[in-house]
Each structure stands twice: as structure tokens, then as C-alpha cells.
C-alpha positions in Angstrom: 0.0 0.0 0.0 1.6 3.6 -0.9 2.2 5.3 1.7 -0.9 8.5 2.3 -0.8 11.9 0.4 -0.3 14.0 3.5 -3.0 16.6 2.9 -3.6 20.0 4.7 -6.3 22.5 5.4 -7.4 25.8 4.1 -5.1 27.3 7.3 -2.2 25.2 6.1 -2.5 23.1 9.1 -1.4 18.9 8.0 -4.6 17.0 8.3 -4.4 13.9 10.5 -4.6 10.3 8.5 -7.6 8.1 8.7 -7.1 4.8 10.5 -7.2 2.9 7.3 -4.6 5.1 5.7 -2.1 3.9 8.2 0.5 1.6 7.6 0.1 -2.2 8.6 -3.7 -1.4 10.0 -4.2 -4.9 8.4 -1.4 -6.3 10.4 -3.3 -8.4 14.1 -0.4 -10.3 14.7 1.0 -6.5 16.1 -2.2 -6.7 18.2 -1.6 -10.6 19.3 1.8 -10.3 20.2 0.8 -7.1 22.5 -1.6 -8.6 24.8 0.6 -11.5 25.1 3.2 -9.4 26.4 0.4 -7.8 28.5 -0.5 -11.2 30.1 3.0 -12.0 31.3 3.5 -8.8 32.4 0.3 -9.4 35.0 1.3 -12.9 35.2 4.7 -11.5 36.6 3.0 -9.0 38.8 0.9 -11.2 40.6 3.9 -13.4 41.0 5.5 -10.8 43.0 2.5 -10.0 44.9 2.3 -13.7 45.9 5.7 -13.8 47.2 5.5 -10.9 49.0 2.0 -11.3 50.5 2.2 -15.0 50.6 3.7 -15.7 54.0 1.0 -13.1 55.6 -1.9 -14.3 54.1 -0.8 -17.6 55.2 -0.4 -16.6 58.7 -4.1 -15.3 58.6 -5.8 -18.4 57.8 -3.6 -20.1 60.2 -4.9 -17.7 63.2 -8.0 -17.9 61.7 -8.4 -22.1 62.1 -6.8 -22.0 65.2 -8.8 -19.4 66.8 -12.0 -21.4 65.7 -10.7 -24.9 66.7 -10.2 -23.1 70.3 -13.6 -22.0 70.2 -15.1 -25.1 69.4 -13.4 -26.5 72.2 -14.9 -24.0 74.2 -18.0 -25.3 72.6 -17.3 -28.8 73.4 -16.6 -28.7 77.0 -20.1 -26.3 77.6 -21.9 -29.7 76.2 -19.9 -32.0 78.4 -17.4 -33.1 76.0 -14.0 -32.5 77.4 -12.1 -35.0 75.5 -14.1 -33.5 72.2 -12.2 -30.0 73.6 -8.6 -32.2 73.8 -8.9 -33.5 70.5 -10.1 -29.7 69.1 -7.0 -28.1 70.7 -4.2 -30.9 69.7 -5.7 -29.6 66.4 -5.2 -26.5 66.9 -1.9 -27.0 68.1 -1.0 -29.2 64.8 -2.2 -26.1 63.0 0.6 -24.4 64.6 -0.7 -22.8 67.9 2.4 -22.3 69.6 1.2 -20.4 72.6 1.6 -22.1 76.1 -2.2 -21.2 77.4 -3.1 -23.6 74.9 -1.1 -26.5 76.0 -2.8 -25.5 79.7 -6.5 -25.4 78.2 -5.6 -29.0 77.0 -4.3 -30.3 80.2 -7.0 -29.6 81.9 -9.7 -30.5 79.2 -7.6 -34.0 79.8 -7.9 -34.2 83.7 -11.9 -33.6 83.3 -11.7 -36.3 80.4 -9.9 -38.8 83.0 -6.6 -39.0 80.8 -4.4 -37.9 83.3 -1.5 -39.4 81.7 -2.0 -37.0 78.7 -2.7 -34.0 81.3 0.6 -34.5 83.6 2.7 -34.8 79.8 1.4 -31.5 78.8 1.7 -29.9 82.2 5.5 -31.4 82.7 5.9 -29.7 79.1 5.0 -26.3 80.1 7.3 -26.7 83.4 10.1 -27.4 81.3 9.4 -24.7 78.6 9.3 -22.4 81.7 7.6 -19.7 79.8 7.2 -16.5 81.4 3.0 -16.2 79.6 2.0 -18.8 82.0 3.5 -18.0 85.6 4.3 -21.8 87.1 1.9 -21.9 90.3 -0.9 -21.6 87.4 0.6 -25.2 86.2 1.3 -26.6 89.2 -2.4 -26.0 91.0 -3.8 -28.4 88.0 -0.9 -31.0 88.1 -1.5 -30.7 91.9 -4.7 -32.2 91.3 -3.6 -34.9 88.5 -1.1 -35.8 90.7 -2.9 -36.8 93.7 -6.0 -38.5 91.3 -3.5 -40.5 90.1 -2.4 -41.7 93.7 1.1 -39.5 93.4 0.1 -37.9 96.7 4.4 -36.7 98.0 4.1 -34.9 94.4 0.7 -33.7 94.9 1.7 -32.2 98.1 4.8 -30.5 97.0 3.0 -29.0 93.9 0.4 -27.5 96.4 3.4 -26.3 98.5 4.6 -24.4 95.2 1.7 -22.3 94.4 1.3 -21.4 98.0 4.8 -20.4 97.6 4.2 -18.3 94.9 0.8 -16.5 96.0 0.6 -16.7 100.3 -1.9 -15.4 100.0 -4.3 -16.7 97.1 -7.5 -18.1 98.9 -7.5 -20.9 96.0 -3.6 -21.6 96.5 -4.5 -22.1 100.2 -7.9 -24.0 100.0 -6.1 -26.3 97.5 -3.8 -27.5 99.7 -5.9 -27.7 102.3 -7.9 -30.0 100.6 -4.9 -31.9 99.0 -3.4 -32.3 102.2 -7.2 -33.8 103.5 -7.0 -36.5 100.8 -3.2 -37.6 101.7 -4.2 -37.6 105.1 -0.9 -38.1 105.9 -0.3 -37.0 109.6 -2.6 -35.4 112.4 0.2 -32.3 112.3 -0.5 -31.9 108.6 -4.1 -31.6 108.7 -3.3 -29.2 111.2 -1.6 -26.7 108.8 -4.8 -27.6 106.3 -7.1 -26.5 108.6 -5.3 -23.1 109.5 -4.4 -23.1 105.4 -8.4 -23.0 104.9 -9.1 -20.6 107.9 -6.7 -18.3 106.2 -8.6 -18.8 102.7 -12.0 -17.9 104.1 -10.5 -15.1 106.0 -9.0 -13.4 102.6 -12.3 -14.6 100.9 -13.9 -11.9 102.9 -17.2 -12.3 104.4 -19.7 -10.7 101.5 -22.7 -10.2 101.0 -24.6 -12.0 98.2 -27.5 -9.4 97.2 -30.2 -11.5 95.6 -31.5 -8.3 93.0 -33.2 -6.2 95.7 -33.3 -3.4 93.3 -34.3 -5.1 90.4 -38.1 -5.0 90.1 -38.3 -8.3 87.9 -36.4 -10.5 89.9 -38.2 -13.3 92.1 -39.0 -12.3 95.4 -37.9 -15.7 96.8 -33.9 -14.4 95.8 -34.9 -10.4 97.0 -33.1 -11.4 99.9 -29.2 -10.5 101.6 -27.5 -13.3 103.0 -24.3 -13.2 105.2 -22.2 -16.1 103.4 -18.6 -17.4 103.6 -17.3 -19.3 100.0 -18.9 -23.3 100.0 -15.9 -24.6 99.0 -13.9 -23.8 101.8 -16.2 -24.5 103.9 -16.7 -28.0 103.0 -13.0 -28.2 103.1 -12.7 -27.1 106.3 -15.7 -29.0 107.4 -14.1 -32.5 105.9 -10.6 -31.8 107.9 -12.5 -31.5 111.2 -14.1 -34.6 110.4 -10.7 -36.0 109.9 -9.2 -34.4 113.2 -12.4 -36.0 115.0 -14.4 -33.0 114.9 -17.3 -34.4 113.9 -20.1 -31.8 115.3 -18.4 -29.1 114.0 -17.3 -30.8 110.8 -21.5 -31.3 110.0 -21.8 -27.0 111.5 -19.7 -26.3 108.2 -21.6 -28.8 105.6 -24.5 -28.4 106.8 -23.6 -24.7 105.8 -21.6 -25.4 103.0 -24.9 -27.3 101.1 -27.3 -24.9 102.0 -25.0 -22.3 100.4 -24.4 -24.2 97.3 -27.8 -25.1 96.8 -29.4 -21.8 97.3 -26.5 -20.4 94.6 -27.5 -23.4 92.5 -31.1 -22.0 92.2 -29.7 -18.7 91.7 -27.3 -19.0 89.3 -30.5 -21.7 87.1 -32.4 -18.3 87.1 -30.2 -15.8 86.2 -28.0 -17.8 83.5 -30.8 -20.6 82.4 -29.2 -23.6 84.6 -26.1 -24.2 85.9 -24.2 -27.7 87.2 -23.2 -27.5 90.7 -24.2 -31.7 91.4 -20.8 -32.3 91.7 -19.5 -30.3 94.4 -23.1 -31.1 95.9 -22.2 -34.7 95.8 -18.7 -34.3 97.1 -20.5 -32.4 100.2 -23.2 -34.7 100.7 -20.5 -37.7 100.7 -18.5 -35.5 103.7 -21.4 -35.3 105.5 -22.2 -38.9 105.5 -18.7 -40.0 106.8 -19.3 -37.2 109.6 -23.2 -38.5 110.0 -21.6 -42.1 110.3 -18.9 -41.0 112.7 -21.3 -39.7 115.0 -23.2 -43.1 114.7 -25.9 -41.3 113.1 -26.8 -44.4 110.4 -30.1 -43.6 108.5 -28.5 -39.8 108.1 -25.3 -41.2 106.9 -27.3 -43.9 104.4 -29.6 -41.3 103.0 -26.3 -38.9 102.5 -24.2 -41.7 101.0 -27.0 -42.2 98.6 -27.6 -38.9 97.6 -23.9 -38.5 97.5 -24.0 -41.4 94.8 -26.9 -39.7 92.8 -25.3 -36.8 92.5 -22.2 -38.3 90.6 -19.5 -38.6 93.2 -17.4 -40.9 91.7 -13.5 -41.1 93.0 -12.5 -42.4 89.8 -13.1 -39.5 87.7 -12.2 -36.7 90.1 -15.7 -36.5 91.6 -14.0 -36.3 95.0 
């Protein structure tokens, strides 16, 4: 094709070509070979965006799975399922969840599960790692527990010692070994130290006052009520060790106290959160006050404790104890 008369207006100003005088307008392989070019240029682009962003976006659906296996654990312990919650967080932990608490959440999701083999192998991991997230006496007051379920009582004793140690004065720390101490029952001069241990804890504890919702118009009038209470717990610990030192009228003063307590916050707690599971502990208490019932040669009280006792779950054997 000649190449175009250049051509020019009545100004003398070059008039611009048409597109189909142009050289090689009939040429697409020009056109082809462009957005080939173009398409490894974006293919190179996103290479570099890949490599860069790669390692980031990786990271986020890591967190992402791991944060969602820990919240199904969470799930799976609410629905009674704590070996459902082990196996969720040794997921997590395969995704890469490196933090100690998780290692701790599994331990304990093992006690409840009655693998306390598994639990005390986590919980001797995170001694060794010795990582300052977790402070120790927050390891050793579970494998306290492990321990002396799984008849390790010298161990159990000197764990309790360590987070007492630690924290003089944590009520927990304090109750815990009281009530570690109770189960070794290993000399009258221990139990002893338990009982001022537990005295100590209900004396931090504070005595408080549980207001039932006296200003709230819509609560129940059977909880619109103020009651002068000292923590259950320790006093069913404290009531067991008097039962141990031969106490026995004042060991059923403190369960007889301790029940009462735990029942009236059982009803409490049903209304206000839709139900809640205090059978356990009710059991435990129920099975304290039988042996104190029975010490005081008090039979049919005893049998109709050691029965309710049995209802309620207690059940050595998986830490109901």
C-alpha cells in the first residue's frame, strides 16, 4: 500500500490520517503479540504480589483455624465433651498454635476427660518450657490435682506447696492445699496446717454479702433477699478436715452450711444464666457429711447422705472427690 498523500487545510495546518490510511492497520499479529506481552506482564505482577504477601496471608488463615478450633473446644466442654475440647486443641496445636495457654486449656480438658497421663505430659511440658505467659503456680495447681488423682500424693503435696509459695496469699492456692493435704491424710500435724491453710482462705475470701437483686423489680421475690455467706468450698473443706481431726459436730456446723449455700446459689445461678451444674460439688459435700453423719453413729442420716452423695455423681474415679 503507498504510503498516504499527506493533505492539509485551508489554514495550512497537516490534516491527521484516517485509520485505514495507516500503515500495517491490516497487520493483528502487532495486536496478538501485545496482549501476550500484557499477560505475562500481570502474570509477573501477581507473582510478586504472591511472594510478597504469601507468607502473611498464610499466617491469617492459620490464626484464623486456630482461633475457631479453640472456640469449638470451648464449645465442646459447655456440652460436656472435654475429650471432644482435647482433640479440638491438639488440632489447633498441629495447626501451629504455639502459645503455652493452649497446651494449659488442653491439660486440663484431659484431667476432666480422666486421661491424666496425657494432662501431667502436657503440664511437665510447660514446666520445662518455663515460659514466662504462664506464671508456674498456674501449672502446678492443675498438676497438683492430676497428681494426687492419680495416687502420686508426695508430688501432689509438693506441687500445692509451690503455688502457696508463689501466691501466700491466694484463697485458691490455700484451700487447694488444704484440701490436697485432706485427701493424703498423711499425719494429724498436717491436717493441722490444712485446717489453718483453709481458715486463712475464708479469711482473705472476705465475708460478703450476696444481694439477691433487691433493686431489680423483675427478679423473684424468693432471691430479693441478703444473706451473710462465707465461700462453700472452703467450707466444705474445712468441714471434711474436722471430720478427719475428730471433729465431727463441728465438721456437720460447716456442711450443713456449705450445702445450703451451694444449693441456694445453685437456684440462683438456674435463674439468672438458664441452669447451671453444681451436682458435683453437691455430691462431694453430701459424701462428707455422711462420713461425719456415720462417725457420730448417726446411720439412716449417713445412708440417706451416702445415697444422695452417689446420685449426684460422686465418683472417685473421675475426680468427683
Amino acid at each position: 500500500m503507498p504510503p498516504p498523500v499527506r493533505q492539509y487545510d485551508k489554514l495550512g495546518f497537516p490534516i491527521p490520517p484516517k485509520w485505514e490510511e495507516l500503515p500495517g492497520r491490516d497487520t493483528p499479529v502487532i495486536k496478538r503479540e501485545f496482549r501476550h506481552k500484557r499477560r505475562i506482564l500481570m502474570l509477573m505482577v501477581l507473582a510478586v504480589f504472591v511472594a510478597a504477601a504469601g507468607p502473611f496471608l498464610l499466617d491469617v488463615v492459620k490464626d484464623s483455624v486456630i482461633g475457631w478450633r479453640v472456640q469449638r473446644a470451648q464449645e465442646r466442654l459447655q456440652a460436656n465433651d472435654p475429650q471432644g475440647a482435647a482433640d479440638e486443641l491438639t488440632s489447633a496445636i498441629n495447626w501451629g498454635g504455639t502459645h503455652p495457654a493452649l497446651y494449659r486449656y488442653r491439660a486440663s480438658a484431659y484431667e476432666k476427660a480422666n486421661n491424666l497421663q496425657a494432662s501431667l505430659n502436657d503440664l511437665n511440658y510447660l514446666i520445662a518450657l518455663n515460659d514466662s505467659q504462664i506464671p508456674p503456680e498456674e501449672i502446678y495447681v492443675i498438676r497438683a490435682w492430676v497428681q494426687i488423682r492419680l495416687g502420686n500424693v508426695d508430688v501432689a503435696c509438693r506441687d500445692a506447696d509451690l503455688c502457696v509459695d508463689k501466691q501466700p496469699n491466694n484463697a485458691v492456692y490455700l484451700n487447694q492445699r488444704a484440701y490436697i493435704r485432706a485427701l493424703a491424710n498423711r499425719n494429724e500435724q498436717e491436717l493441722r496446717e490444712a485446717l489453718e491453710d483453709v481458715e486463712r482462705a475464708l479469711e482473705i475470701s472476705g465475708q460478703g454479702f450476696m444481694n439477691g437483686g433487691q433493686d431489680d423489680p423483675d427478679f423473684p421475690p424468693q432471691f430479693n433477699m441478703q444473706v451473710h455467706q462465707e465461700n462453700s468450698a472452703y467450707l466444705d473443706t474445712r468441714g471434711y478436715l474436722k471430720h478427719l481431726l475428730k471433729d465431727h459436730t463441728g465438721a456437720l456446723e460447716d456442711l450443713n452450711k456449705a450445702i445450703l449455700q451451694t444449693e441456694e446459689e445453685q437456684r440462683t445461678i438456674a435463674f439468672l444464666r438458664g441452669g447451671a451444674d453444681y451436682d458435683q460439688a453437691l455430691a462431694v459435700m453430701h459424701y462428707h457429711r455422711a462420713l461425719a453423719y456415720r462417725a457420730l453413729d448417726k446411720q439412716e442420716e449417713a445412708k440417706a447422705d451416702f445415697q444422695l452423695a452417689e446420685e449426684l455423681g460422686y465418683d472417685p474415679a473421675r475426680g468427683v472427690m
